[in-house]
N, C-alpha and C positions, 0 to 999 in steps of 0.2 A: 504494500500500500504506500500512496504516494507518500512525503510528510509537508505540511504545511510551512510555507516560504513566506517572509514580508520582507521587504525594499524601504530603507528610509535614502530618500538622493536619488541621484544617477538619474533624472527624469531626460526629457524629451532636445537632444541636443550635448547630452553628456558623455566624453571621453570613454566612461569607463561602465556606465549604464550598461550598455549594450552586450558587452561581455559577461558581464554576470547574471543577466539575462538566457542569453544563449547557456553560460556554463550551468546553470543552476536546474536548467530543465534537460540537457544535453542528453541526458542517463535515464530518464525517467523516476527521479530520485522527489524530487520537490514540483509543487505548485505553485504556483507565485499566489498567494489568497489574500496576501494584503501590503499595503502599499502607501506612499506618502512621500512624495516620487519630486516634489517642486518644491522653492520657497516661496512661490505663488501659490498659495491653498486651491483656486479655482483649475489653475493649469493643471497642477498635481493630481485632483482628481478627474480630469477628461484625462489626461496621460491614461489615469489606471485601468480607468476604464474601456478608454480604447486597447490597452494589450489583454482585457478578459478579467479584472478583479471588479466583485461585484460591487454595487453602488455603494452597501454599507460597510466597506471595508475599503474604499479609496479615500483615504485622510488626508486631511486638509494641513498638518504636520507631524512631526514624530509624540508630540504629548496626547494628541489626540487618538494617535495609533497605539499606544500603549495603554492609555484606561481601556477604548475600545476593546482589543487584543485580550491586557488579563482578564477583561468579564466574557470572556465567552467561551464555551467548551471543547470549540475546534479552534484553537487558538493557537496561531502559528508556533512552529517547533523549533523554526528560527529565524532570525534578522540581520538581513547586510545591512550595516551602516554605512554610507558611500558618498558622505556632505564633504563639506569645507573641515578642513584638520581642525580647525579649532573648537568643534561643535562634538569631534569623536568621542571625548573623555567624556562628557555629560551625556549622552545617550547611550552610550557606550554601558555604562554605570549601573543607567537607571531602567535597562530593560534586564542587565544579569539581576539585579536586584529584584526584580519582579517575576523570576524564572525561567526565563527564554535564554536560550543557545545565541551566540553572537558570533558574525565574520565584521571584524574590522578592517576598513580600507586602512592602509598605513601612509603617515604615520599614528599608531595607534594612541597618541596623547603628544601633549607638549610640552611636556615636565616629564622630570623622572619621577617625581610621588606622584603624579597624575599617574603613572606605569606601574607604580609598585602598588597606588592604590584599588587599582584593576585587577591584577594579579590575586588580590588578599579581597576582593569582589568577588572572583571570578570561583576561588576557591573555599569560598565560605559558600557562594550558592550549590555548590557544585556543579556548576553547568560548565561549559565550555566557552572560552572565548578565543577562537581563534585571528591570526593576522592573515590578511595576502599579500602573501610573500608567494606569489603565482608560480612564480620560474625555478622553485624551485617544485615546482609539482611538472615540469616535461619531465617523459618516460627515461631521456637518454640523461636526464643528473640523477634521478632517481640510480639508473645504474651505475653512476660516479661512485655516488655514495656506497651505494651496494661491493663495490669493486673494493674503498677505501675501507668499509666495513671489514671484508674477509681477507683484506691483509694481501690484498694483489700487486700493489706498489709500496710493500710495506711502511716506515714507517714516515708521515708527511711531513717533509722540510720545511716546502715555501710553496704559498699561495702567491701568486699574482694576476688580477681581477681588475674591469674596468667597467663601467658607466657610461660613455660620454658618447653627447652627440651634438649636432651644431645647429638646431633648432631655436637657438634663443640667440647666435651670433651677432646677427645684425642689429647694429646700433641704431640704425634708423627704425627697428623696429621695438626700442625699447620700452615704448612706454602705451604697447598692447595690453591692454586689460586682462588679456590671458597669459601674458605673459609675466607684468608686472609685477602680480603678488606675489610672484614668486619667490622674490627678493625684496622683500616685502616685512620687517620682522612684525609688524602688525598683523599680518596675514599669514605668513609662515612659521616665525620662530623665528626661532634663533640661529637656522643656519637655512638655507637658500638650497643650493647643487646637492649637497652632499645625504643633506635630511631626505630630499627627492629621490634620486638616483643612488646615490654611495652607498645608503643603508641595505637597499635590493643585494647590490654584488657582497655586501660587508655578512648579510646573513647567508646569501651564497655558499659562503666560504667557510663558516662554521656550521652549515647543514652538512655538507660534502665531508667536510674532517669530521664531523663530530665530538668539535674542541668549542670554548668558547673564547673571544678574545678579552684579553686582561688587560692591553694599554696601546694606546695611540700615541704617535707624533705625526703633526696634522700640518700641512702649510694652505691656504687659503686664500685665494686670490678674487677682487672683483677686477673683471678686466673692464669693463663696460661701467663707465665713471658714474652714472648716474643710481648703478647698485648698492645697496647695502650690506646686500647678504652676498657670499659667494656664488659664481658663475664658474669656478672653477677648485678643484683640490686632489692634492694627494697623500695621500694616509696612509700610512708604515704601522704596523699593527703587531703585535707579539700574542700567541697564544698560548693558555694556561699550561697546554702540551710540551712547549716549546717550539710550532709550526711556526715560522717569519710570514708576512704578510704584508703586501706591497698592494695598494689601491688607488686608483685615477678614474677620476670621476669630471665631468665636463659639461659645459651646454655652447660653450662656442667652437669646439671640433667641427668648422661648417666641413663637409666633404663627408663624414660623418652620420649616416640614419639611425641606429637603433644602438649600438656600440657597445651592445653589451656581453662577456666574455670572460673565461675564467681558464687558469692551466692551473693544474695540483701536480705537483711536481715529491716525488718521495723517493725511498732508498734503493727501490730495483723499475722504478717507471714512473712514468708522467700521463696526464690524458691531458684535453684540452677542449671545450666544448663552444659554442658562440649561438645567442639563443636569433641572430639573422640565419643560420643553419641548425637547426634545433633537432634536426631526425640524427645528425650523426655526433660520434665520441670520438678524436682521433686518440688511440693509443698507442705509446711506446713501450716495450718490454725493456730494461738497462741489455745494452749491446744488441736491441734485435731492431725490427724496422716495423715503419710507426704501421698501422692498421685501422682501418674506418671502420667501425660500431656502427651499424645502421637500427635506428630505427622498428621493429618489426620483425628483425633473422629474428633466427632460433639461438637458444642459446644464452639469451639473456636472465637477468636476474627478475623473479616472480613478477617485482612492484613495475618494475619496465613495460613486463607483457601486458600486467592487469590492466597498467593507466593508459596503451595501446587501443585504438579505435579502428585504424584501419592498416591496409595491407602496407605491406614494404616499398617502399618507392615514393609515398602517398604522403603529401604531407600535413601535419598536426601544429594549425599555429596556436596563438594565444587564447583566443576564448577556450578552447581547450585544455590547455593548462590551467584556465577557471576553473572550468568544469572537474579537473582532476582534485584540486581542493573542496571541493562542494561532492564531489565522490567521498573521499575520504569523510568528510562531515557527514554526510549519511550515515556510513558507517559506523562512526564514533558514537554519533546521538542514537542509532540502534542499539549499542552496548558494546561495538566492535572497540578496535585499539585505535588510539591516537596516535600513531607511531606514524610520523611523518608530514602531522600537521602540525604547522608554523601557529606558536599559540601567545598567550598575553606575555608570558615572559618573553620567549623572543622579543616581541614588540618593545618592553621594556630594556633589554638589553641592545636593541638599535637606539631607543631616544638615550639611553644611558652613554653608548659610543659617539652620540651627535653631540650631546654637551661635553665630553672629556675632547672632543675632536675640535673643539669652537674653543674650548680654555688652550688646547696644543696650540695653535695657530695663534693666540691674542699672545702666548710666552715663548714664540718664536720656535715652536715644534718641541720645545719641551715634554718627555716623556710624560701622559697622564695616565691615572687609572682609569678604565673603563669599563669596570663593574658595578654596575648598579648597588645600592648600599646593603641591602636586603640580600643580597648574594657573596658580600663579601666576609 
């Protein structure tokens, strides 16, 4: 049986809508049964109801979808948050708090006790709150991971991951209202590039090891004078393990589309993955010759085949790596394991690495901690 879905954001004209949309129905796992889709109440509910959620459950905003929601019997089983970052921590909160399941768009708060207040939410309700942290749900990192798990490149040296693309380069286009907040600390935070972008490759890189990072040195650049947050960074990272970690994160790489990319480099091999080619893994055995990981062969690791949809050749982009986290969450909220979804800690331990990475950079790349308090 399906489980009941609601959507607060992402309405008619949103980035990011649309994906979670697709991934949440992809599988036959969820229904979208309710919804609060706009910061216009009236847009919001013609939105809802033009995609099929009934009249009494298209909300005019998320406070009204929550009283709605806890008084009723079929009351969603869970809710994408998917607004403006500064609104996630208070909804976020106040729907664990009332006993629904939560996907939080990231970044998942914008404090660290806003993160560690979620966390110690999240596990007093006992519900789930998971992050999207998407890319790391394609099939071919899941096999990274899988690979670093069973000791195939034995033990992980050095991470080096990257971000950047050149979609915000132009100067003449700085002061686009889609672009603007971004750099923006009224809007964003306290960090610009790297809170956007950096945090994706930075969890990357501790899903794939299964280490977490303990300290940053951070340098930080606005290339684009009218900025105040960064356009541009790179972060040197040490893991609890002893993994080195090297990070480049960007928005004025113009030549640049998606630029997101990671190598795990260990004692007897390397792989290398790029999610603009997301079906293949290239790996190295130490002294043998490197080998393409496709997608779909035989031979792969369980979670690779599971989160596979189609044949070999065929490719699997992003809404489907939605749709892989919103698999998983099925799961979980059925009674299965959480083994693999990106959950509140995570979330916390990214805004934790964005504030020790925003102190590196203001003391000149000075080594900081980047453990959340509550973890250390």
């Amino acid at each position: 049986m399906k489980l009941n879905w609601g959507m607060i954001g992402g309405g008619e004209g949103s980035q990011i809508g649309p994906a979670h949309r697709l991934g949440a129905q992809a599988d036959g796992n969820f229904n979208l049964a309710a919804a609060a889709l706009d910061a216009d109440p009236a847009k919001g509910r013609a939105y809802a109801q033009s995609l099929g959620v009934a009249a009494d459950r298209a909300y005019g905003d998320w406070r009204e979808m929550l009283a709605g929601e806890t008084a009723r019997e079929d009351r969603i089983d869970l809710v994408t948050v998917a607004t403006p970052n500064a609104t996630h921590y208070e909804i976020t909160k106040a729907f664990l708090e009332a006993g629904f399941h939560v996907l939080c768009e990231k970044p998942m708060t914008m404090t660290v006790e806003q993160g560690e207040d979620i966390v110690r939410t999240a596990r007093a309700a006992g519900k789930i709150c998971a992050v999207n942290y998407c890319y790391s749900a394609y099939p071919m990192v899941r096999q990274m991971r899988a690979m670093v798990r069973a000791g195939e490149i034995g033990k992980v040296r050095l991470v080096v991951t990257n971000f950047s693309h050149g979609h915000h380069g132009d100067a003449t286009d700085a002061d686009n209202p889609r672009v603007r907040w971004r750099y923006d600390p009224a809007m964003a935070g306290v960090s610009g590039q790297f809170a956007d972008c950096g945090i994706h490759a930075l969890h990357m890189a501790s899903f794939i090891v299964g280490d977490e990072v303990e300290k940053v040195s951070a340098d930080f650049a606005s290339t684009i004078a009218s900025r105040v947050l960064e356009d541009d960074a790179m972060v040197n990272f040490r893991m609890a393990g002893g993994t080195v970690g090297r990070l480049w994160t960007s928005s004025v790489a113009i030549g640049r589309q998606h630029g997101f990319d990671i190598q795990i480099f260990g004692e007897t091999g390397g792989m290398r993955w790029a999610s603009e080619q997301p079906n293949q893994v290239y790996y190295t055995p130490v002294g043998g010759r490197t080998q393409i990981m496709e997608k779909g062969e035989s031979g792969l690791c369980s979670d690779a085949a599971r989160l596979s949809r189609v044949a070999i050749a065929h490719p699997e982009g992003f809404p489907l790596a939605v749709a892989n986290i919103y698999v998983d969450l099925a799961a979980a909220i059925r009674g299965g394991s959480s083994d693999g979804l990106p959950l509140a800690e995570d979330g916390l331990r990214s805004m934790a690495a964005v504030y020790a990475s925003v102190a590196s950079a203001k003391a000149d790349g000075a080594w900081t901690d980047a453990r959340p308090p509550m973890f250390r």
